[in-house]
Steps between C-alpha positions, in 0.01 A plus 500: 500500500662472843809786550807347466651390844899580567683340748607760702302843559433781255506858610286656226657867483247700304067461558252770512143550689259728322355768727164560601403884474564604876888421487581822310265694740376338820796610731549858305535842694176666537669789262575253237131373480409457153795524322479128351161424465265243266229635293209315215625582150251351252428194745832489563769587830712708454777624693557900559849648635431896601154482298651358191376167341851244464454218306856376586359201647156417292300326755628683811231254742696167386186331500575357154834414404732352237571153574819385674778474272244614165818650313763213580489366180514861317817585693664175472419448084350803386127550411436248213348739327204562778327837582559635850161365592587136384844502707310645799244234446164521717544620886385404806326585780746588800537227744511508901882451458562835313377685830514272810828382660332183610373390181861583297618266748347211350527614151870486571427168631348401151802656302752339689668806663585460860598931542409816247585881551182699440491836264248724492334546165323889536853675659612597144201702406578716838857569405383517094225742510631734819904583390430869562391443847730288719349593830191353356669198355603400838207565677309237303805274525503467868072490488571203257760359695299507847209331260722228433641450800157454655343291242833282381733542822902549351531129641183284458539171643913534453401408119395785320712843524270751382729821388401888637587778278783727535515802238819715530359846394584619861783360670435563860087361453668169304703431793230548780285296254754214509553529856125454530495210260749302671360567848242292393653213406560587076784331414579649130332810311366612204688801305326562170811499209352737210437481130857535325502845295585556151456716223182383377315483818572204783453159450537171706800398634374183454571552109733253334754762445554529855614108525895583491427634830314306670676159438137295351701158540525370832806323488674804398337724715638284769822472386542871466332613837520170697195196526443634866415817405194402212103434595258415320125636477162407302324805512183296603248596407598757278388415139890571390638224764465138482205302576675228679830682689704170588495448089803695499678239604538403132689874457758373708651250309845683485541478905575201680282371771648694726459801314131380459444498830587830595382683245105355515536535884799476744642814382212682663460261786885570609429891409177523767663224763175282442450108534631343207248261535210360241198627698227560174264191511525267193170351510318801426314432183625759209336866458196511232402843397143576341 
């Protein structure tokens, strides 16, 4: 099925690339060699952080992945009943688009999206697994962030805005970071916000006791904080996010066009001084994954 096509642009505030195995380590200090590594366990990569095996992120290579938009349905209604397995349903292969600037480019073609930010998807096991060592945590940052800025550019074709990292363990090192990011042409960060504490242990913020503060309803989010202040983002391809990102349209109900508008686009547009122009390519026949 064809994306859905908008009449104006859409400014997709929230995609991720998955990260081949050099982007944690390619551009570290020769003193920090080996400190994130990949080893076989049982047939199986692994990642290691100071010689110990983290399963935080299962399949650390990305070579197989959940599908786009897998747990959609689980979020929106609930599991039905399913196991884990049977939300996740079977995974893919990763694509040229989950590592190449050039081919997202025509994947956002496909879903309809004429700009995206870009996240990172390894920069939380760094900050995770290495609390007791911020020197080290922003070591690896900035390796990760010169990765990215080499593979993905901070600007890729004025349509993608990929996001470097900024941690805040050491004040003076976030703001030479920064300085660093912007110098080359980054145009919004990354600052990781933390579990939420409590006294069993942390859990998600994400939780559904947390909704009184974030304002789930759109209308009423913008009528407390103002439409020109809300964004919207997929999390493609993230198995959590939606498969099809301009489907939120439907979400937005409560807002005028107007409001529409500006929250699946010209919010962001306005905020990075960008053409507000439809430049994705509607003929591009929709994205089939394997």
């Amino acid at each position: 099925m064809a994306a859905r096509q908008l009449p104006y642009p859409v400014f997709d505030a929230d995609n991720h690339f998955y990260e081949p195995k050099e982007a944690l380590t390619q551009f570290l200090p020769e003193h920090r060699k080996g400190v994130i590594d990949y080893i076989d366990v049982r047939g199986r990569t692994k990642s290691t952080v100071r010689n110990v095996v983290s399963d935080y992120i299962p399949n650390p290579t990305f070579e197989v992945v959940a599908r786009p938009g897998a747990q959609e349905e689980y979020f929106r209604h609930g599991s039905g009943g399913k196991s884990f397995r049977e939300v996740m349903g079977k995974p893919m292969k990763a694509i040229p688009a989950f590592r190449d600037p050039a081919a997202r480019l025509e994947v956002l073609d496909s879903l309809g999206l004429d700009y995206t930010l870009m996240f990172p998807t390894l920069a939380s096991l760094v900050e995770e697994r290495l609390k007791d060592d911020p020197d080290l945590i922003l070591d690896i940052v900035h390796a990760l962030n010169e990765w990215m800025y080499e593979t993905w550019q901070f600007n890729y074709e004025n349509r993608i805005f990929s996001t470097p990292v900024i941690n805040l363990a050491v004040v003076d090192r976030a703001l030479e970071e920064l300085q660093w990011c912007l110098e080359r042409g980054a145009k919004t960060v990354l600052v990781r916000p933390a579990p939420v504490p409590g006294y069993r242990g942390t859990r998600s913020l994400g939780l559904e006791e947390f909704d009184p503060f974030w304002e789930d309803d759109f209308a009423q989010m913008a009528e407390l904080c103002g439409v020109d202040r809300v964004i919207f983002g997929s999390d493609w391809p993230h198995p959590e996010g939606l498969a099809e990102p301009t489907n939120l349209i439907d979400d937005l109900q409560g807002l005028d066009a107007e409001g529409q508008r500006k929250v699946m686009g010209g919010n962001m547009i306005s905020l990075f001084k960008i053409p507000n122009e439809v430049v994705h390519k509607p003929d591009v026949p929709a994205l089939v994954l394997t």
